[in-house]
Every structure is written in C-alpha cells, then in structure tokens.
Residue frames as qw, qx, qy, qz and C-alpha x, y, z in Angstrom:
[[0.197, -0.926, 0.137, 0.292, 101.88, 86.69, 110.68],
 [0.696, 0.490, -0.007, 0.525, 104.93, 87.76, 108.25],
 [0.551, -0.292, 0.146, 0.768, 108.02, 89.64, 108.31],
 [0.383, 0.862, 0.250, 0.217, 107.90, 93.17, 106.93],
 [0.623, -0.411, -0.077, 0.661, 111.22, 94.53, 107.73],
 [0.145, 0.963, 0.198, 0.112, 111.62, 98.35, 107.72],
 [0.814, 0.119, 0.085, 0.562, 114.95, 100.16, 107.26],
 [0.151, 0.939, 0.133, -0.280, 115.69, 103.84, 107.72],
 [0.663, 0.044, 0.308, 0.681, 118.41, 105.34, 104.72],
 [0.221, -0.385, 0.211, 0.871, 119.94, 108.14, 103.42],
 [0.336, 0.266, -0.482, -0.764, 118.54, 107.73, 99.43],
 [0.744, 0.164, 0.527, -0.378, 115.67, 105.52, 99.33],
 [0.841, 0.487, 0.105, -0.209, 115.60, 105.06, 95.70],
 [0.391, 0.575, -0.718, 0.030, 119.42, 104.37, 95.26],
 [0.417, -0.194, 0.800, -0.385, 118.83, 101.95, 98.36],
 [0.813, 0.388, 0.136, -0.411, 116.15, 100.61, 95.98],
 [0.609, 0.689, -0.345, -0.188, 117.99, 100.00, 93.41],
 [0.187, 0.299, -0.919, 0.178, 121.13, 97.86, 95.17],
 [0.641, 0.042, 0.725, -0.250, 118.36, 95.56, 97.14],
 [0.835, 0.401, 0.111, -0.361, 116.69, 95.12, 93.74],
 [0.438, 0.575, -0.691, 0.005, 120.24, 94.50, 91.60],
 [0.223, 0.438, -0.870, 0.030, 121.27, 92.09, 94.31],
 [0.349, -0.066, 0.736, -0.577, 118.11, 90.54, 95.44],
 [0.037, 0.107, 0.834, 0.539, 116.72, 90.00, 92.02],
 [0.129, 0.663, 0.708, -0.205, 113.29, 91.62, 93.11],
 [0.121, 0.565, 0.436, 0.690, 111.39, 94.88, 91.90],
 [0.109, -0.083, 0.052, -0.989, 109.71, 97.92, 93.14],
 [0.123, -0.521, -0.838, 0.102, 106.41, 97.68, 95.12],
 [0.011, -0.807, -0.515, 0.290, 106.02, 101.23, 95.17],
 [0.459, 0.533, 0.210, 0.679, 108.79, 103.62, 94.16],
 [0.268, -0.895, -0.286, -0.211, 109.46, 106.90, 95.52],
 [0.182, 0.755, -0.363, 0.515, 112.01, 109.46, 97.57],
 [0.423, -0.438, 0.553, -0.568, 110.63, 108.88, 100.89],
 [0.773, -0.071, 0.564, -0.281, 109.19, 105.00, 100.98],
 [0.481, 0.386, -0.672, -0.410, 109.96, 102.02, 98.91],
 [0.852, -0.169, 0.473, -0.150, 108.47, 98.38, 99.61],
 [0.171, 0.388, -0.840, -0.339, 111.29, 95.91, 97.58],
 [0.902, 0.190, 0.209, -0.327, 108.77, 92.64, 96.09],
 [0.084, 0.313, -0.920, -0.219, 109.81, 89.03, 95.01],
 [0.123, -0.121, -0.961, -0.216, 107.60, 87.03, 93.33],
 [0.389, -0.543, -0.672, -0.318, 104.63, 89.00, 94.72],
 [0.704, -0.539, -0.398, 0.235, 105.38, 89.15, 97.96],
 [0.084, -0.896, 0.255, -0.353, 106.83, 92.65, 99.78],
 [0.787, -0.333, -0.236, 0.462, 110.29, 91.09, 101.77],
 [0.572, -0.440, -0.402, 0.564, 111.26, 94.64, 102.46],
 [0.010, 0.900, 0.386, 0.201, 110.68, 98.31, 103.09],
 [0.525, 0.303, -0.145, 0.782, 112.63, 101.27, 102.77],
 [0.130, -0.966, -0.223, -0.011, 111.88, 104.85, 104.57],
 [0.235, 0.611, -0.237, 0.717, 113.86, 108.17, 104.75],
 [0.357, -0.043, -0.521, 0.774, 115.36, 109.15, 107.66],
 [0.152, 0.071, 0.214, -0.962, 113.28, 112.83, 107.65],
 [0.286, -0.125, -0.715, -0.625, 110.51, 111.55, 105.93],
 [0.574, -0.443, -0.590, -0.356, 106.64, 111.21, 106.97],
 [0.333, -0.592, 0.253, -0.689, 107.82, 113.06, 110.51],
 [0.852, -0.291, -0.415, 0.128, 108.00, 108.75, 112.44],
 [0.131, -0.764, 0.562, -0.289, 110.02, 109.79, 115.70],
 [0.849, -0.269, 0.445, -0.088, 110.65, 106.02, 116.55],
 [0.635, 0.714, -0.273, 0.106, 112.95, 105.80, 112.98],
 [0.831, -0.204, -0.009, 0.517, 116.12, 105.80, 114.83],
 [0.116, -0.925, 0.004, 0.361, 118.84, 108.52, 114.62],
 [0.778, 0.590, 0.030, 0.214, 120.59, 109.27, 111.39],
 [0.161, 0.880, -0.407, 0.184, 123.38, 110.66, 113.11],
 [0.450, -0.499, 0.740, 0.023, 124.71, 107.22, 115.28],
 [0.778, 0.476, -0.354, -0.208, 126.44, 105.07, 113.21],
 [0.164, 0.010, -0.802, -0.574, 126.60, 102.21, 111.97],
 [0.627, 0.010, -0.068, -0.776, 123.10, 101.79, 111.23],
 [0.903, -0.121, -0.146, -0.385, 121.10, 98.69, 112.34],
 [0.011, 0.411, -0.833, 0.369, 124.64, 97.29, 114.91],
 [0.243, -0.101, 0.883, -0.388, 123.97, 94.22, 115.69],
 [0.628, 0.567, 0.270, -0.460, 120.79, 93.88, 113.41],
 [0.308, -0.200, 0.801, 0.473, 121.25, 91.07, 110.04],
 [0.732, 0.389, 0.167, -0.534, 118.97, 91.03, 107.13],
 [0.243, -0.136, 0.938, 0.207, 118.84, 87.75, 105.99],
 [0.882, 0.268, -0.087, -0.379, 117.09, 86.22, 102.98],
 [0.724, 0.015, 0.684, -0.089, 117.01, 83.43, 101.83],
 [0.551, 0.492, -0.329, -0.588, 117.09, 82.41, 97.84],
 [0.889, 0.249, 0.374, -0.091, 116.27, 79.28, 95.97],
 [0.756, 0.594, 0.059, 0.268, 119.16, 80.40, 93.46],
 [0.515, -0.777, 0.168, 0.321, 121.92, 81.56, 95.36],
 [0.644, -0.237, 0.300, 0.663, 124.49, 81.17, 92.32],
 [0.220, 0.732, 0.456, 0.456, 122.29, 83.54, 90.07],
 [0.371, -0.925, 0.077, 0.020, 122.50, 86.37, 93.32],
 [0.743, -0.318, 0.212, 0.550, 126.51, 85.73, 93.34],
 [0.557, 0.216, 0.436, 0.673, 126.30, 86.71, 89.92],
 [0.074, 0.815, 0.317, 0.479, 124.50, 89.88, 90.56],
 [0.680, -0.668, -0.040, 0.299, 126.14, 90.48, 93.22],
 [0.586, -0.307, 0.395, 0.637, 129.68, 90.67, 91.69],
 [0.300, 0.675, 0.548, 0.392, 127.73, 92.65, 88.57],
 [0.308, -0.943, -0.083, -0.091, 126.60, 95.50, 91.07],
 [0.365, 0.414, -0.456, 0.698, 130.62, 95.33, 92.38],
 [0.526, -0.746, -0.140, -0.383, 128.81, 95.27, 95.81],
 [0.050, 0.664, -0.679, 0.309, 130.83, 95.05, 99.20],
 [0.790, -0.187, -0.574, 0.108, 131.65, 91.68, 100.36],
 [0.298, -0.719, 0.561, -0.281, 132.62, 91.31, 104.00],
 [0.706, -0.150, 0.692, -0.015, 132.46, 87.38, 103.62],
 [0.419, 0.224, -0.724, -0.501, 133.07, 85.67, 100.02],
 [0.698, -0.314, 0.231, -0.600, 130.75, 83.31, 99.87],
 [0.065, 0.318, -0.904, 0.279, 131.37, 79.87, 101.82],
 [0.574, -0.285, -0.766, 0.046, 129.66, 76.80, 102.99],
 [0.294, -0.323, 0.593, -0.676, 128.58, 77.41, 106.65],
 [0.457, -0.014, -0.889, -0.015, 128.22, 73.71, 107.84],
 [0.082, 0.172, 0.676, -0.711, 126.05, 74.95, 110.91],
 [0.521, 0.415, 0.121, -0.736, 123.38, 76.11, 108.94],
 [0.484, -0.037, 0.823, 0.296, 123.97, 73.80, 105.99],
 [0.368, 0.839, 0.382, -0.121, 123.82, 76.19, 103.22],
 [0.421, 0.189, -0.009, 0.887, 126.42, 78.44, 101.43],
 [0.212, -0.908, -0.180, 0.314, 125.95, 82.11, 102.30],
 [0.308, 0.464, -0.050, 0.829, 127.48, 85.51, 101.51],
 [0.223, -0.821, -0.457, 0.258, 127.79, 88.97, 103.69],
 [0.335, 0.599, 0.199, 0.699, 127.62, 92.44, 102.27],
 [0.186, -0.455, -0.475, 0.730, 127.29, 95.83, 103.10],
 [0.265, 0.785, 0.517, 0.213, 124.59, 98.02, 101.71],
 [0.418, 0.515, -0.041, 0.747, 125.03, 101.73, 101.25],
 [0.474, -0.776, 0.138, -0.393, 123.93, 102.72, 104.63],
 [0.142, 0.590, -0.696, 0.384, 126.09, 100.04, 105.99],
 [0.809, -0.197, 0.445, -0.331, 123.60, 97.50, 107.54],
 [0.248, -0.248, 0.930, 0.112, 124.93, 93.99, 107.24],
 [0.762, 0.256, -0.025, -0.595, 123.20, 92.03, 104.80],
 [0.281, -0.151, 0.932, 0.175, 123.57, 87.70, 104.11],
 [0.767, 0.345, -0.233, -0.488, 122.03, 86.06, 101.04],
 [0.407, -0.165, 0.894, -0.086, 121.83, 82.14, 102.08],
 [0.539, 0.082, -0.486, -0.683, 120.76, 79.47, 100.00],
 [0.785, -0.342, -0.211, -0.472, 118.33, 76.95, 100.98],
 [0.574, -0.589, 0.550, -0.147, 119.08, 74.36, 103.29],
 [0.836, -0.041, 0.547, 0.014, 121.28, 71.74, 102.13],
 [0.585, 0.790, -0.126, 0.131, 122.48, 74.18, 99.13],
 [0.634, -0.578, 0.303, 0.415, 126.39, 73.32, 99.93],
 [0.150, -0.782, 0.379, 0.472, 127.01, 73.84, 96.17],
 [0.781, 0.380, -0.331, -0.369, 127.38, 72.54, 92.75],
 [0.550, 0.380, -0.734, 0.118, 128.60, 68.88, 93.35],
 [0.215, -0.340, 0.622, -0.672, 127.90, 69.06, 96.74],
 [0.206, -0.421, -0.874, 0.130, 125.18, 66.23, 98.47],
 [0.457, -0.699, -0.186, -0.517, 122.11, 67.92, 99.63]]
C-alpha cells in the first residue's frame, strides 16, 4: 500500500503549477478539474476541483481554512535545491527553514494557494551543510 493524497482547490492547474515549482516534480495528467503531481515516476499527489466530477465526500469549499489540522509532508533528498525554488516562486513561509532536532532533519512550512499547510523536510540526519549526519 502507498500514499495517494487527494486535495480539493479552487484552480487546479495554478495549484499545479506551485506544487510542481516548489516540489521540483511534473504533471501526471494535466487538466481544469484533476491533476496527479509525479516525482521521479511516482504520483505523490493529486489535485481535484471543488465542483468537479459531482464527488459529494470532497469537503465544503465554503469552510475555511482548508485541510485544519491536516499537514502535507514530503520528504526530499535535496532540501537546499527546494529552498531555492521555493524563494524563486516567492512562496509563503510560515516557518524559515530550521533544524528540528526531534525529527533530525531541517524542514520548512508554507502555505499553498488554498491555504493547506505544507512542510518540505529533508532526510533524516540532513541538519545542514557542515552539520554531522
């Protein structure tokens, strides 16, 4: 079994676009209503319109913030390459990113344009250039 996380948003294909920019991945499918975001192959996550394809189990586009209490977390093997696309894209930080010695990893947390919380960690034991595993 995998992860296939599903998302409901306003603009799928601008939503596209900022996961790809700051996730370094591509387009698995493309489109108004659905979008599957791919790295390296591998679908790590899936857009849908709100009105789209008539799902009544979507959620409600009218309480906000979308996905309270709900993190999407990757992971990345290159975490200072994502900084830099990050800060490219001018995306919103809510955390700069920082060591977190619990997890033992650096980390960032945005906000996408719908407002779900999003963290790009790097592996374990990434603390950072200079740093000890």
């Amino acid at each position: 079994m995998k992860p296939q996380p599903l998302i409901t948003v306003q603009d799928v294909q601008a939503s596209s676009r900022w996961y790809q920019a700051v996730l370094g991945a591509e387009s698995g499918h493309g489109g108004p209503d659905y979008e599957q975001i791919v790295h390296g192959g591998v679908m790590i996550l899936q857009l849908h319109h709100w009105d789209a394809h008539e799902h009544p189990h979507l959620g409600d586009p009218d309480l906000m913030p979308y996905g309270n209490g709900t993190v999407l977390w990757f992971q990345t093997e290159t975490f200072d390459a994502a900084i830099t696309r990050i800060a490219a894209l001018g995306a919103t930080v809510l955390e700069a990113p920082k060591i977190n010695p619990y997890a033992g990893h650096r980390e960032v947390w945005l906000r996408d344009p719908d407002s779900y919380t999003v963290v790009i960690a790097g592996r374990y034991g990434d603390m950072g250039p200079g740093a000890a595993p």
